[in-house]
NUROBA-907575 format. One record per residue: residue in one letter; x, y, z of N, C-alpha, C in turn. Coordinates in steps of 0.001 Angstrom, whole numbers, plus 500000, padded with zeros to 6 digits. Atoms other than C-alpha are relative to their C-alpha. Example, Ala and Ser with C-alpha at 12.3 -4.5 7.8 and 13.67 -1.06 7.14 Angstrom:
r  n_east  n_north  n_up  ca_east  ca_north  ca_up  c_east  c_north  c_up
a  500890  498810  500000  512300  495500  507800  500900  501200  500000
s  499180  498810  499940  513670  498940  507140  499230  501090  500730
# end
This chain:
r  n_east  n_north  n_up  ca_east  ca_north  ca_up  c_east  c_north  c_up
x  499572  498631  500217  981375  245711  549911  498786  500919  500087
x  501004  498427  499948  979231  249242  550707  500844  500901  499169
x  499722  499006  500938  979775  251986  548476  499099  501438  500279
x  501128  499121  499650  979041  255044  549677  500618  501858  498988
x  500182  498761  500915  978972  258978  547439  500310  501456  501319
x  499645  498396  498858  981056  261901  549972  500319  500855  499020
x  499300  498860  500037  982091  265140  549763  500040  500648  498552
x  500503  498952  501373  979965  266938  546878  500409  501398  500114
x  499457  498884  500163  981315  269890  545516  499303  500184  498165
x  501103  499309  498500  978733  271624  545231  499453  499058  500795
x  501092  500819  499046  976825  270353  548298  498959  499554  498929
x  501097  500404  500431  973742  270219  545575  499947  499035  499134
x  499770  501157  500109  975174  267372  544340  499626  499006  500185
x  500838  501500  498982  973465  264740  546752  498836  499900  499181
x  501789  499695  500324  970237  266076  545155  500030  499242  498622
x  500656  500133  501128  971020  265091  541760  500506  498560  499575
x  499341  500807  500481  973602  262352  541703  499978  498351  501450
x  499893  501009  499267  972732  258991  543780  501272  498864  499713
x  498696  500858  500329  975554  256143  544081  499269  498453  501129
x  500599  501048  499747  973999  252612  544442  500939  499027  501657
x  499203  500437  499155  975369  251331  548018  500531  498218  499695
x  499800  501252  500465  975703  247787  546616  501110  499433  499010
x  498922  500046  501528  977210  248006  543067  501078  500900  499619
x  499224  499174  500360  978588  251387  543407  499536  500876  498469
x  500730  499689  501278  976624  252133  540005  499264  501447  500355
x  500037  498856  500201  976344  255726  539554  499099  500702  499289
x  501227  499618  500701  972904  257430  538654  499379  501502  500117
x  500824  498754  499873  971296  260812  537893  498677  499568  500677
x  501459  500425  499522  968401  261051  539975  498809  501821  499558
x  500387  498852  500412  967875  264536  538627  500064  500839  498657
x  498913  499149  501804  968194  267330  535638  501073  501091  500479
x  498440  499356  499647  971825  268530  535694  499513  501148  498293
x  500215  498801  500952  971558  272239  533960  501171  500770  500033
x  498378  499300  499886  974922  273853  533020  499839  501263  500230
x  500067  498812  499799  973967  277228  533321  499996  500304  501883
x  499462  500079  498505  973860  276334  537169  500811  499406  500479
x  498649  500739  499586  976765  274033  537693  500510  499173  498869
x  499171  500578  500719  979274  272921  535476  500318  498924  500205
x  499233  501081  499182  980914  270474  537444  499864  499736  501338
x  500419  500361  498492  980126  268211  540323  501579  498824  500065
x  498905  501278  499472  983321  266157  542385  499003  499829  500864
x  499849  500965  498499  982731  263687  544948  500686  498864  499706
x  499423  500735  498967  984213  260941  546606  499124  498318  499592
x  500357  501564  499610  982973  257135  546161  500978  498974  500863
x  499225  501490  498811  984179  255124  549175  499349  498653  500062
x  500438  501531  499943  983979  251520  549130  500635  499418  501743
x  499479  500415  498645  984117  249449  552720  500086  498582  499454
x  500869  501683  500248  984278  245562  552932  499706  500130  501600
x  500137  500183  498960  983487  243732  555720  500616  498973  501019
x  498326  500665  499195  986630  242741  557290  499474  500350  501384
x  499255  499386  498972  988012  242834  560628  501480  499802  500417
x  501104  498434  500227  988975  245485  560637  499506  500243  498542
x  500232  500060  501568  987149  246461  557631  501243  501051  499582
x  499376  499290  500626  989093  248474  555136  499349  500043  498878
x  500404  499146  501030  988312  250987  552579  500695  500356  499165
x  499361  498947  501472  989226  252987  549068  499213  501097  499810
x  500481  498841  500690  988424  255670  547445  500335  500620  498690
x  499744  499734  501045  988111  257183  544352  499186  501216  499664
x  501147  498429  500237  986809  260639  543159  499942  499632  498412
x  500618  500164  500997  985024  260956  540633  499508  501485  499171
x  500515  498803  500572  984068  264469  538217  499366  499579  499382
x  500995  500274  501206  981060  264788  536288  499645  501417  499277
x  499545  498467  500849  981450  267748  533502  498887  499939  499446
x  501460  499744  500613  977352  268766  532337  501100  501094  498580
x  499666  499490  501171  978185  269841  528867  498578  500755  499289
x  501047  499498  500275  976084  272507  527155  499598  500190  498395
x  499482  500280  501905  974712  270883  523775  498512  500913  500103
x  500868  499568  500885  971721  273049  523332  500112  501493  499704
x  499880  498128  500572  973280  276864  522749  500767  499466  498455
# end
C-alpha cells in the first residue's frame, strides 16, 4: 500500500501537514497558528499494488484550537 495526502484546503496545508507514504501516519511538520487558519481538509488516498491496482480514500479535518487567549 502507498498513501498519499491530496487536495489541501488551504493549499498551505502541504507546508505544514506531511502524510507518511508507507504507514499513512499523519505528522505536523510545522506550527499550525489559529489566528491564520482554523481548519485544514485533505484527502488521504491509499493505492495497493494490484493489477489493476485499486484505491480509497478518506478525508480527513484537522481543527487548530486556540488554547492560549
Amino acid at each position: 500500500m502507498t498513501y498519499t495526502g491530496t487536495n489541501f484546503i488551504p493549499p498551505s496545508g502541504r507546508d505544514v501537514i506531511s502524510v507518511n507514504p508507507k504507514t499513512g501516519e499523519v505528522r505536523l511538520t510545522g506550527a499550525l497558528d489559529f489566528e491564520e487558519v482554523s481548519i485544514f481538509n485533505f484527502r488521504i488516498e491509499a493505492k495497493d499494488q494490484g493489477t489493476p491496482p485499486q484505491s480509497g480514500h478518506c478525508k480527513v479535518v484537522v481543527e487548530v484550537l486556540d488554547v492560549n487567549d
